[in-house]
C-alpha positions as CSV (number, residue, x, y, z in Angstrom):
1,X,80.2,100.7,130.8
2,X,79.5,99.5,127.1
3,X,75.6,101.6,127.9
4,X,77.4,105.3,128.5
5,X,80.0,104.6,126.3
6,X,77.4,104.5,123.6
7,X,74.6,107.1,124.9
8,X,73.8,109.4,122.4
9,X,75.1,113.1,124.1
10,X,75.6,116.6,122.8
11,X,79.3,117.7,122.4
12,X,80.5,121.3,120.8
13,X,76.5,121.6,119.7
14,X,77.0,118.0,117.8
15,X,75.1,114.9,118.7
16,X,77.6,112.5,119.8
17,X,78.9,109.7,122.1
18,X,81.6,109.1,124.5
19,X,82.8,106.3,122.5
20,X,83.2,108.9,119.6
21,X,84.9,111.9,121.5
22,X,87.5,109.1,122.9
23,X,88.0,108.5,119.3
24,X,88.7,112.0,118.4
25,X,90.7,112.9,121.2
26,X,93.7,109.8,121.0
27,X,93.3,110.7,117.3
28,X,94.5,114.1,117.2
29,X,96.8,113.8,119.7
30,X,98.6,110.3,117.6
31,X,98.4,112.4,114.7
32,X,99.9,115.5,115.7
33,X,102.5,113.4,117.6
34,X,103.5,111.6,114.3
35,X,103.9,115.4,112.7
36,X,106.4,115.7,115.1
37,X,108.4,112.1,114.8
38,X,107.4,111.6,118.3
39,X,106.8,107.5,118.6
40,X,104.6,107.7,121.5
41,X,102.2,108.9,118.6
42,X,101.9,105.3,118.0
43,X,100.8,104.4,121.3
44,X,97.6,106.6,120.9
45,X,97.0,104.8,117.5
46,X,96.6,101.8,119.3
47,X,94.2,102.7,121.2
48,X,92.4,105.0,118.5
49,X,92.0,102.0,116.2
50,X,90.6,99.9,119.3
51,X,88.2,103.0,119.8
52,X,87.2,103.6,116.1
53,X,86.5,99.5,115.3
54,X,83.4,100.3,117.7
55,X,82.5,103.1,115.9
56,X,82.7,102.0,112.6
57,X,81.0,98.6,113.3
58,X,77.9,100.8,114.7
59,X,77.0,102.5,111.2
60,X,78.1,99.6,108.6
61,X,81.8,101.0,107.8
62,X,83.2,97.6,107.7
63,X,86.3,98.4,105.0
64,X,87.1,101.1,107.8
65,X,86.1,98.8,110.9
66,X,88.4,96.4,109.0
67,X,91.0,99.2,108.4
68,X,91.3,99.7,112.5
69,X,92.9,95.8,113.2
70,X,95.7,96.9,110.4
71,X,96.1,100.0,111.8
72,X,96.6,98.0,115.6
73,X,99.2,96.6,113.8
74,X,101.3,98.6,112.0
75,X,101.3,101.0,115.1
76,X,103.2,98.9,116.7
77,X,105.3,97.9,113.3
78,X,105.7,101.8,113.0
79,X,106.8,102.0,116.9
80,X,109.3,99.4,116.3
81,X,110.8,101.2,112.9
82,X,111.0,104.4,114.7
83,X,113.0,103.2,117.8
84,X,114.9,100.7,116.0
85,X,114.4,100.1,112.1
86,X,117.3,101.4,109.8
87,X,120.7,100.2,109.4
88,X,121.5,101.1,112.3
89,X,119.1,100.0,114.4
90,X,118.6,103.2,116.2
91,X,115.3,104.3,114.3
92,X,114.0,105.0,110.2
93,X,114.7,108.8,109.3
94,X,112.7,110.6,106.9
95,X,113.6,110.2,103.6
96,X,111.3,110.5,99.9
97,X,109.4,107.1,98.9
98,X,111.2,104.7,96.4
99,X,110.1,105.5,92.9
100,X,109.6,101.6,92.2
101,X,106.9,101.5,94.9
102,X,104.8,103.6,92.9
103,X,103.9,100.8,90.5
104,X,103.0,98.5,92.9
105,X,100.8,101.1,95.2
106,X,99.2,101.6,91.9
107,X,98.1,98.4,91.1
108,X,97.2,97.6,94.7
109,X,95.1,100.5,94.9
110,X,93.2,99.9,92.1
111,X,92.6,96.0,92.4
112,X,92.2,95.7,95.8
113,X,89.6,98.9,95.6
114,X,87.6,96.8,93.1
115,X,87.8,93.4,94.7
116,X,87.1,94.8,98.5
117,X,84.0,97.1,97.2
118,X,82.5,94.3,95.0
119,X,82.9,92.0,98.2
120,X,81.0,94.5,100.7
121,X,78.5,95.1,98.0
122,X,77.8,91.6,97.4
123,X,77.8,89.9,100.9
124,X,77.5,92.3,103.5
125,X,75.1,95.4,103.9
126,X,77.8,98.2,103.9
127,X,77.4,101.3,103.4
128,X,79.5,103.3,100.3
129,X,81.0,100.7,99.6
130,X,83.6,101.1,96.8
131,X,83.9,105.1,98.0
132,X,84.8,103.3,101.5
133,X,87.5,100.6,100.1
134,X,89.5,103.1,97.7
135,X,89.5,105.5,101.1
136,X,90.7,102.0,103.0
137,X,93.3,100.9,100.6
138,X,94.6,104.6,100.2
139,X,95.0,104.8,104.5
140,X,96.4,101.1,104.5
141,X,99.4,102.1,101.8
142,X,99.5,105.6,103.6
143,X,99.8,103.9,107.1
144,X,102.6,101.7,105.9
145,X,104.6,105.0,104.0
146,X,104.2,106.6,107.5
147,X,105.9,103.5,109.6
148,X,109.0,103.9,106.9
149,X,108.7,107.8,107.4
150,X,108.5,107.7,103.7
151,X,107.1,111.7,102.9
152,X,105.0,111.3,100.8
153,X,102.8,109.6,102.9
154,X,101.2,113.0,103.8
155,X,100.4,113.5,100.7
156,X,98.3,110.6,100.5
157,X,96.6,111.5,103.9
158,X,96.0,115.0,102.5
159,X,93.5,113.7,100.0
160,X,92.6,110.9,101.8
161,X,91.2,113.0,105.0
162,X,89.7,115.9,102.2
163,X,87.5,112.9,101.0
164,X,86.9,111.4,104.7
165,X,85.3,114.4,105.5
166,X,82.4,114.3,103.2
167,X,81.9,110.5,104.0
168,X,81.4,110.9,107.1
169,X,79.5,113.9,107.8
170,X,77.1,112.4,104.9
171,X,76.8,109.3,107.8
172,X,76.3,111.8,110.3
173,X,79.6,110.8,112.0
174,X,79.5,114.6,112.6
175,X,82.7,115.0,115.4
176,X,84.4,112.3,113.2
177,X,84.1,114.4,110.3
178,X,85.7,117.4,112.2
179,X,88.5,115.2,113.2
180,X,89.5,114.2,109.9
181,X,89.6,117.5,109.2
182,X,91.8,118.1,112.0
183,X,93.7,114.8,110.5
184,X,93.6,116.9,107.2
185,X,95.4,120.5,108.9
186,X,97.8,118.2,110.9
187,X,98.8,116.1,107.0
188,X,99.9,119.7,105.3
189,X,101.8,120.4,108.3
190,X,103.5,116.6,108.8
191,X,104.5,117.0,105.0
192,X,106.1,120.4,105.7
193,X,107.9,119.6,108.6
194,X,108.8,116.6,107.6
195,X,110.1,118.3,104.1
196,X,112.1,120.2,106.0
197,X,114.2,117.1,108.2
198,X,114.7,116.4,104.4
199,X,116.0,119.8,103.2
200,X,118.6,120.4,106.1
201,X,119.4,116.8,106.1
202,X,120.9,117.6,102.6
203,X,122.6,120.8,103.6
């Protein structure tokens, strides 16, 4: 099982693996779910970040082979908030990120970035390795925005996935690369609909 999962294949004219297309597919589909506040989005992420820790471990991502186990969790943190967070214990709504967390993603962004990439760099035999942690702290405060169904968190995914792209078709993660720009199509539209809950909320 572990053998095919792995065989190199050709998929769409790109040299892949099964593993990889498994990858893609319950990533689009958790994504475009989550555009749409659907909370079985979250189920898929589960088993995307199951899927992607393979992948990632294969070509010495290990900031984003890392960033998979907090994505396992905060799938199911951001299936709980949706079905029951709030006040009222009936699910988060969308609403626009606290100004005072913007401090503290700040500083989190930049130290941990430093600290992470200087870690890889030193000790293991990563690949990119401070491009790789400020993508990985970026996706872990973006991840976190999304359980809340903070906005802005697309935002954040928009540039995020924009830089993704290059990474990995530069790692010739080729299909990956086309799913994060998939990721990237399906961020302008989250942040649009999800702009608009906001809008006629207020009306």
């Amino acid at each position: 099982m572990i053998d095919w999962l792995n065989q190199t294949i050709a998929f769409l004219g790109i040299s892949t693996s099964p593993l990889e297309i498994l990858g893609f597919l319950t990533g689009a589909i958790c994504v475009y779910l989550n555009t749409k506040q659907n909370v079985l989005g979250w189920f898929f992420g589960i088993i995307n970040a199951v899927l992607y820790a393979a992948v990632f471990w294969q070509v010495q991502l290990y900031a984003d082979m890392g960033l998979q186990g907090y994505y396992f969790f905060t799938s199911i943190y951001g299936w709980w908030m949706w079905m029951y967070g709030g006040k009222s214990h009936d699910g988060v709504r969308v609403s626009q990120t606290p100004v005072r967390f913007y401090a503290v993603f700040a500083i989190i962004f930049v130290v941990v970035t430093l600290c992470w990439g200087f870690l890889l760099g030193r000790f293991t035999d990563a690949s990119l390795t401070y491009a790789d942690s400020a993508l990985t702290i970026a996706s872990l405060i973006a991840q976190w925005m999304m359980a809340r169904k903070y906005l802005e968190n697309w935002i954040i995914w928009i540039v995020a996935d924009a830089c993704y792209v290059g990474m990995y078709f530069y790692k010739d993660l080729h299909l990956t690369a086309i799913l994060y720009f998939v990721f990237l199509v399906l961020a302008v539209m989250g942040y649009t609909q999800w702009k608009r809950d906001i809008v006629e909320s207020k009306m």
